[in-house]
N, C-alpha and C positions, 0 to 999 in steps of 0.2 A: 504494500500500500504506500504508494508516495505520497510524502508529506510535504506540506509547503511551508518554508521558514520564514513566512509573516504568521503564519496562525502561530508557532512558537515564540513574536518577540515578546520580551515581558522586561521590565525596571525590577529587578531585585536590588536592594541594598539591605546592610548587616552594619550592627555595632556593638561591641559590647562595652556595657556600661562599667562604672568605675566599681559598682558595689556586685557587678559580675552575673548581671541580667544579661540578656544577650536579645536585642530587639532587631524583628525582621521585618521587611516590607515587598510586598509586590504591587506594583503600581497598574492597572488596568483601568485607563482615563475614560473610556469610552463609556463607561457604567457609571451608574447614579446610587450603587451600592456597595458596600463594605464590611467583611467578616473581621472581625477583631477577636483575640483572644489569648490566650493565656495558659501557657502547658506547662506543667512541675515535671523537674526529672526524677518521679516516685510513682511505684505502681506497688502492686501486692508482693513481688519480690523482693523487694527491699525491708519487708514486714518480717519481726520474729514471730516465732510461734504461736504465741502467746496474743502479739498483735493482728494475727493472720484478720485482715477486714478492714482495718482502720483508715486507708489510705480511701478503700470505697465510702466508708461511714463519712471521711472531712468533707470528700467532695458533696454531698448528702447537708452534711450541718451547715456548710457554709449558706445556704438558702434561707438559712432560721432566722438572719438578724447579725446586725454590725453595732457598732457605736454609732453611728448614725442612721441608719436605716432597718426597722424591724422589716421580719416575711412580711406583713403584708406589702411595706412597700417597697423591694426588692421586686415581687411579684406585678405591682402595679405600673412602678415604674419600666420594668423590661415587659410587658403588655403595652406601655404608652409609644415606648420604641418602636414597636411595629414588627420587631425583627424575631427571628429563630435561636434562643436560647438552647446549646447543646453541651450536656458536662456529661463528662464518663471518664473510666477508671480501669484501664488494662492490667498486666503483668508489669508493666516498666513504665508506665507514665500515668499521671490523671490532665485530663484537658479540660479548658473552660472555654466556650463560644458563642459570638454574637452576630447574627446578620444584622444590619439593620441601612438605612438609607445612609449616605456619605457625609450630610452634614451630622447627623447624629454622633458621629464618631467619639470625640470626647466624651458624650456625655456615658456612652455606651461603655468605656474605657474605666471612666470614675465608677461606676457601679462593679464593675467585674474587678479591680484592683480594690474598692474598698471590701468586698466583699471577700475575696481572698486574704489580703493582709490584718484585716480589725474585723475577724468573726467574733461575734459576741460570747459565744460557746454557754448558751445562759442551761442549766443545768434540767431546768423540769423539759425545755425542746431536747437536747438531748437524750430525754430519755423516753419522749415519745416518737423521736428517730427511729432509736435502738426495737423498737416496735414496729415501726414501719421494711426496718431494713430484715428483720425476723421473718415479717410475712412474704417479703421478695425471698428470701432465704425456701421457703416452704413453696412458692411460685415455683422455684426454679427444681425443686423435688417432683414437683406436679407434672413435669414436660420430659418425659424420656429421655428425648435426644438430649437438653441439654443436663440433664442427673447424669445421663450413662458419661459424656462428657468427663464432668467433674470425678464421677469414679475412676473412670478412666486414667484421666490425669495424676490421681494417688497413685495410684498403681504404675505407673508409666516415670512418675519423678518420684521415686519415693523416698522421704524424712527431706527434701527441698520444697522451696517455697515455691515455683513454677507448679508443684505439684497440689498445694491447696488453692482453696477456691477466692477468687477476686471480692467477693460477699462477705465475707468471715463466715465461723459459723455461729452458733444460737449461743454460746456460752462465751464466744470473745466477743460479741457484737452486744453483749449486756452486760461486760466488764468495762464499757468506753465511760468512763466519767467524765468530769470535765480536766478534770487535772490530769488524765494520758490522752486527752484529745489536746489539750493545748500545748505540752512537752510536746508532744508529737508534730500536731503543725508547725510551731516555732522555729522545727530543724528543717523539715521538710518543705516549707512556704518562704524560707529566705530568699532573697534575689539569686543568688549564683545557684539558686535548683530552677531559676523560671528563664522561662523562653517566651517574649512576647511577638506572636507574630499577626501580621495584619494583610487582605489583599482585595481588592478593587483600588475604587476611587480615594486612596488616602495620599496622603504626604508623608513619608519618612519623618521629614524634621519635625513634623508636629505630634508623632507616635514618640518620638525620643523624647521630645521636649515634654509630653504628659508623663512619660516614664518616671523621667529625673526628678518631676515637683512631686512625682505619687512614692516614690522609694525613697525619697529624700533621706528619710529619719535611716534606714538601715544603712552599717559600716561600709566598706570597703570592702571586698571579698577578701579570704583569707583563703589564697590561692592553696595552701594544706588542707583544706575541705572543702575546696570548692567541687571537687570531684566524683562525684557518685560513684558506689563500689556496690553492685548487688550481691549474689552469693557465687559462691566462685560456677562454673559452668555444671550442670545437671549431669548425675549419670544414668540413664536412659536405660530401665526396665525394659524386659519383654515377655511381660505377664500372659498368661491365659485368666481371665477371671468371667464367670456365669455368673450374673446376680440376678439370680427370682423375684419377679413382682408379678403375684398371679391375679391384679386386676388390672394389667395389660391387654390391651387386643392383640397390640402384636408383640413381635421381637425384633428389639433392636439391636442393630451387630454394629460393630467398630475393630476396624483395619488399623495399624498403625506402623509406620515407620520411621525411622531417623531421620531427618532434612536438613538439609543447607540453614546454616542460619542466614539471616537479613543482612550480613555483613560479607557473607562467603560470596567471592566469584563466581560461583554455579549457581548463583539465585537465580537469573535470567533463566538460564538453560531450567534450572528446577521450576519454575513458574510455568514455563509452559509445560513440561511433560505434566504436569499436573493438570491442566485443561486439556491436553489429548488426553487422559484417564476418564476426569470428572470434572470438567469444567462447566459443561453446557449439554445445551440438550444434542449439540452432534456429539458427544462425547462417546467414549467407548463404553463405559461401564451405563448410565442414560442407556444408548442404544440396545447392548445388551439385555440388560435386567427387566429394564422399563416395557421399550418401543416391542422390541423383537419378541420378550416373552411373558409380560405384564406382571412381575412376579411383586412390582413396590411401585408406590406412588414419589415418594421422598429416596432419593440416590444419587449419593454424590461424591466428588474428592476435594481435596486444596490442602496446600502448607501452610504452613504457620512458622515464621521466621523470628525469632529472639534476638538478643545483640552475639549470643554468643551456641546458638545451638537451634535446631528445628523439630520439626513434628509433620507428619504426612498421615492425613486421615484418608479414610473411606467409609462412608456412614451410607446406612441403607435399612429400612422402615420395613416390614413382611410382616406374611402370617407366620407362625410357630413352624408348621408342617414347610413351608419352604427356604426355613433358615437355610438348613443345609446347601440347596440349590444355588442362593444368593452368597453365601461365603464362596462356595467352591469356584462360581462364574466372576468373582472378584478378582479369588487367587489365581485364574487364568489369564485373565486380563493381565493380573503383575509381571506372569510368567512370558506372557507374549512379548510384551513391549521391552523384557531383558534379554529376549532371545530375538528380538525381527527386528531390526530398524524402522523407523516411525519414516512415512513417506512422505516426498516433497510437497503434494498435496496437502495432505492434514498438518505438516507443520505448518504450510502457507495460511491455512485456517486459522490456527490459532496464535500467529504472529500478527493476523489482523485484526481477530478481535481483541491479542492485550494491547495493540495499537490505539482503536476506535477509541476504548477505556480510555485509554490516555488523554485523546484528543476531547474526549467530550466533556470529561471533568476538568477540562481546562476553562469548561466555561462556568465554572463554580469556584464563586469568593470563597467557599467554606470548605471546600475540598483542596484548593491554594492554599489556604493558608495552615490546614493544621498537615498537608505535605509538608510546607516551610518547617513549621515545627517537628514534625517526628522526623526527618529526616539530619538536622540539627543534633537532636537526641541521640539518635542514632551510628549517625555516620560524623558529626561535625563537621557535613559540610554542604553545601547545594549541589544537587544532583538534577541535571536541569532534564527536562522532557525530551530534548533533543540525543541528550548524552544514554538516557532510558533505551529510546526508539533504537538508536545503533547498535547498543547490548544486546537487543532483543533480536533483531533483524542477521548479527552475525550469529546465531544458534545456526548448530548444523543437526540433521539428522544425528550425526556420529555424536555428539555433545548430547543430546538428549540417552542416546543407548550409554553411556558412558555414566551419566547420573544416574540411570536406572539402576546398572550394575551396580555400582557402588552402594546403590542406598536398600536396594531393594533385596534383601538377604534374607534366607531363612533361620539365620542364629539371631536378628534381631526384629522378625517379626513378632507384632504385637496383636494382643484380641481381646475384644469384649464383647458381652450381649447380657444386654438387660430386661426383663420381660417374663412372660408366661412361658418359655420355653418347652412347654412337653418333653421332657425326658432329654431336651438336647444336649450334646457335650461336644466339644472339640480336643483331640490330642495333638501333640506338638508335630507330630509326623504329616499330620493334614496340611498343615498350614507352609510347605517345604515349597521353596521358590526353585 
């Protein structure tokens, strides 16, 4: 797919500040709107055990109330904005986001920075959070796919934090008092863990210049902790585990493997053998399971990249009686694509749908900008769309067989199934690449 290098120009600029914020901009003049926001380099990995949840619960309390602003008007005020309020909470970061029109921009900027820096943290909201965030906890019990997930994940990182849940669970999420929420944010929410970045119609100079009057009061970084250190890299299980839930309709099965982390040279080449697998509905395993023999409504694959390690699913929804069918036409699919080379054709396929992707979220302030930001996070540095597309474009067939092998082994496949199983089992001999 030819791309044309006017749809890529773009104004990036970067600075980091003296107290070791790190402010970003993309300038896109043409638009009469503006995402702003605010990313902490803290997610659930950097949590002890004890804390496992609290990086989700701040992002959570921060809504209750500042020194100048209670929930309600927090809530009223970003309703008067107009715009799309979006906070969430991974493994390795929590993000805070705002759309709204271009002239709003400060005003949008004061709310999210007052909000972040002077949470009031007042004790009785706190502890009707910790209620709140109990029944997302119990939400997320309720939903197969994502419970087997979360098992999965123990089982897959096991005594590491990548391996508990992003949520805490019922008994750290009702130990948050005020006094380990606010120790807690104080490390976590200083400038040299935040990354502000911004993209439509803004000005850099006026994003810095709100920075420096809103961070004022905080030191100078202290380049000996300015550094985020999560836990050292995961050692990656490759459990069999069956967990019984016999008010399921179906059985839900999970594939796993080793992956490219987000930092490894083979992420390109990993990203796509991942959409020839189970990216879309041409996909192989789609075609197989779904088109060809209607065996699941929900089937699918994709990696998940860390700063320092990966993960490669296969997830697929059935009745009981056809687990089997659906594991076995999975592990063929692995087996194929380590033994066949992937053809000119279908790589062309899906070099232009990670293409399209690209090109189309180029047209999204909020998709610019928290790229700026995890990429920052991540890589520490700007990884432009253009620099993307040519990574992507030089995969060879041989490049994808080449990832395949290496990741796709039978001493480090992974399984799970959750559900009513009828008598199902899996032994390790089954599961042989």
């Amino acid at each position: 797919m030819p791309v044309s290098q006017e749809v890529l120009l773009e104004e990036v600029r970067a600075i980091r500040l003296a107290n070791g914020a790190i402010v970003l901009t993309e300038r896109m003049p043409g638009l009469r709107s503006a995402t702003v926001g605010i990313w902490v380099r803290r997610g659930s990995r950097h949590e002890t055990p004890e804390l496992n949840g609290i990086c989700h619960f701040i992002e959570h309390a921060v809504f209750k109330g500042t020194r100048r602003r209670s929930a309600l008007d927090i809530a009223v005020e970003s309703d008067r904005l107009g715009g799309h309020f979006d906070a969430y909470t991974t493994h390795e970061l929590t993000g805070f986001a705002l759309k709204v029109v271009d002239t709003a921009v400060p005003q949008a900027f004061d709310l999210l920075v007052d909000m972040l820096t002077h949470p009031r943290f007042d004790a009785a909201d706190l502890e009707r959070e910790q209620k709140v965030i109990i029944e997302e906890i119990k939400m997320v019990e309720d939903s197969p796919e994502e419970f087997l997930g979360e098992l999965f994940n123990a089982a897959y990182f096991p005594d590491h934090s990548l391996g508990r849940p992003i949520e805490g669970t019922s008994e750290t999420v009702s130990s948050f008092d005020r006094d380990k929420t606010a120790s807690y944010h104080a490390h976590a929410y200083h400038p040299h863990h935040l990354v502000v970045a911004a993209a439509g119609n803004v000005r850099h100079e006026q994003l810095v210049e709100l920075c420096e009057q809103a961070l004022a009061d905080f030191p100078t970084a202290d380049q000996q902790h300015s550094q985020t250190t999560p836990d050292a890299p995961p050692r990656a299980a490759a459990p069999i585990f069956i967990e019984r839930k016999g008010e399921l309709e179906q059985a839900h099965l999970l594939l796993a493997t080793p992956w490219p982390s987000a930092c490894d040279e083979d992420r390109y080449a990993a990203s796509l053998l991942a959409s020839v697998l189970g990216g879309g509905t041409s996909s192989r395993l789609w075609q197989a399971i779904r088109e060809e023999r209607g065996l699941a409504y929900s089937v699918g694959a994709a990696g998940s990249g860390f700063t320092d390690t990966g993960v490669f699913h296969i997830y697929a929804g059935t009745s009981p009686a056809q687990a089997g069918e659906v594991l076995d036409l999975a592990l063929a699919e692995l087996r194929r694509i380590v033994r066949e080379s992937v053809g000119t054709d279908e790589l062309r396929l899906v070099k232009d749908q990670a293409v399209s992707s690209i090109l189309l979220n180029l047209e999204s302030t909020s998709a610019r900008a928290a790229t700026l930001a995890r990429q920052e996070i991540t890589h520490g540095r700007r990884i432009t769309p253009d620099e993307i597309i040519q990574r992507l474009e030089a995969v060879t067939p041989a490049d994808l067989q080449r990832v395949a092998r290496a990741r796709f082994r039978t001493e480090t496949i992974a399984f799970g199934a959750l559900g009513d199983l009828n008598g199902f089992t899996v032994e390790r001999g089954r599961l042989e690449i």
